[in-house]
C-alpha positions in Angstrom: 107.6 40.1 123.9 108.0 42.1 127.7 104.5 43.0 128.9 106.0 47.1 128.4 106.7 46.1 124.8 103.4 44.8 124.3 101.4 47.3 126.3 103.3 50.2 124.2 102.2 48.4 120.7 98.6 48.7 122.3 98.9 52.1 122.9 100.7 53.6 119.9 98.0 51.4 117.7 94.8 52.8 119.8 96.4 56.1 119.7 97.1 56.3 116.2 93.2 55.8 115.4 92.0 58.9 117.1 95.4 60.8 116.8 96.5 61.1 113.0 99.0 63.7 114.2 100.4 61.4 117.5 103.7 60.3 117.6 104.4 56.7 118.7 106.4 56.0 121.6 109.0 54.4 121.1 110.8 50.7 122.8 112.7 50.6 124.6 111.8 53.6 126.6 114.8 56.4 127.6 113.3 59.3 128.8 111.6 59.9 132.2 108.6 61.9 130.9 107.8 58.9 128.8 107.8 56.8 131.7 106.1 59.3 133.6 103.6 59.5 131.2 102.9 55.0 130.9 102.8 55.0 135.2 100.4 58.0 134.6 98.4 55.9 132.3 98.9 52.7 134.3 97.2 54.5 137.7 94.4 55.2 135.3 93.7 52.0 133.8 94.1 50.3 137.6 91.4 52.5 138.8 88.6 50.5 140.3 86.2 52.0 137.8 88.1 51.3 135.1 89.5 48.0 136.0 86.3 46.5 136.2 84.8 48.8 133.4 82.0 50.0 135.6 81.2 46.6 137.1 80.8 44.9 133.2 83.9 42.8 134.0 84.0 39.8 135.9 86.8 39.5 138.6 88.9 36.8 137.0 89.1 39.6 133.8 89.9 42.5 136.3 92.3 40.4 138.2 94.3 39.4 134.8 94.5 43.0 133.8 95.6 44.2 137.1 98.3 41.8 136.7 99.3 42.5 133.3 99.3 46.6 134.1 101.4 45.9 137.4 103.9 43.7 134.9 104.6 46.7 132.7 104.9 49.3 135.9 107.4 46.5 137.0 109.2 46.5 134.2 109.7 50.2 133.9 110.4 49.8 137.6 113.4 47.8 136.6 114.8 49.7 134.1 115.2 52.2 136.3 112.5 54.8 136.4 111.3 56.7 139.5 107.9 56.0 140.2 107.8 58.5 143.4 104.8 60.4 142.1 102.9 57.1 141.0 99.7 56.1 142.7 100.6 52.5 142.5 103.8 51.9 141.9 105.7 54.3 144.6 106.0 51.7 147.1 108.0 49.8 145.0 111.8 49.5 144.3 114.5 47.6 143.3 117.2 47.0 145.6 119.9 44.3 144.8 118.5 43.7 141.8 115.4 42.8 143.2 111.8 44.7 142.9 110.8 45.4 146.6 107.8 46.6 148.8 109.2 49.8 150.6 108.9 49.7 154.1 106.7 52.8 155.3 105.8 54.0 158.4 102.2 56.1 159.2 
């Protein structure tokens, strides 16, 4: 299973406990406000804060769930979504095939 496949499945099951009216998103994804809407969640979850769940999670934990949420913003990444807006994810792109750094200039 792709790390966006799983990380949906995680969602759409958390949601669907405190949602009885939320509509499950749905793999693979084809629509940009989807997308939007996972890097959205992504930046959230890779917040410091909540990355290391207020200083209750030891580094190797925050350091495999960093990975795992850059994974699934890589994947989307891949398939083609814009991730301009994206706290985390808009210095990346795929060029060739390839996901890249983008070269920026301050």
């Amino acid at each position: 299973m792709s790390y966006l496949n799983a990380y949906i499945k995680q969602e759409n099951d958390w949601n669907a406990i405190f949602d009885k009216d939320y509509t499950p998103i749905q793999y693979p994804i084809t629509e940009d406000k989807v997308a939007k809407s996972i890097f959205n969640s992504l930046d959230s979850k890779l917040s410091p804060e909540n990355l290391m769940c207020d200083g209750e999670r030891s580094m190797k934990d925050a350091k495999a769930w960093s990975d795992y949420y850059y994974n699934v913003g890589f994947e989307l990444l891949q398939a083609g979504f814009d991730a301009s807006y994206s706290e985390n994810f808009y210095c990346y792109e795929m060029k060739n095939g390839q996901l890249v750094e983008k070269k920026t200039t301050w």
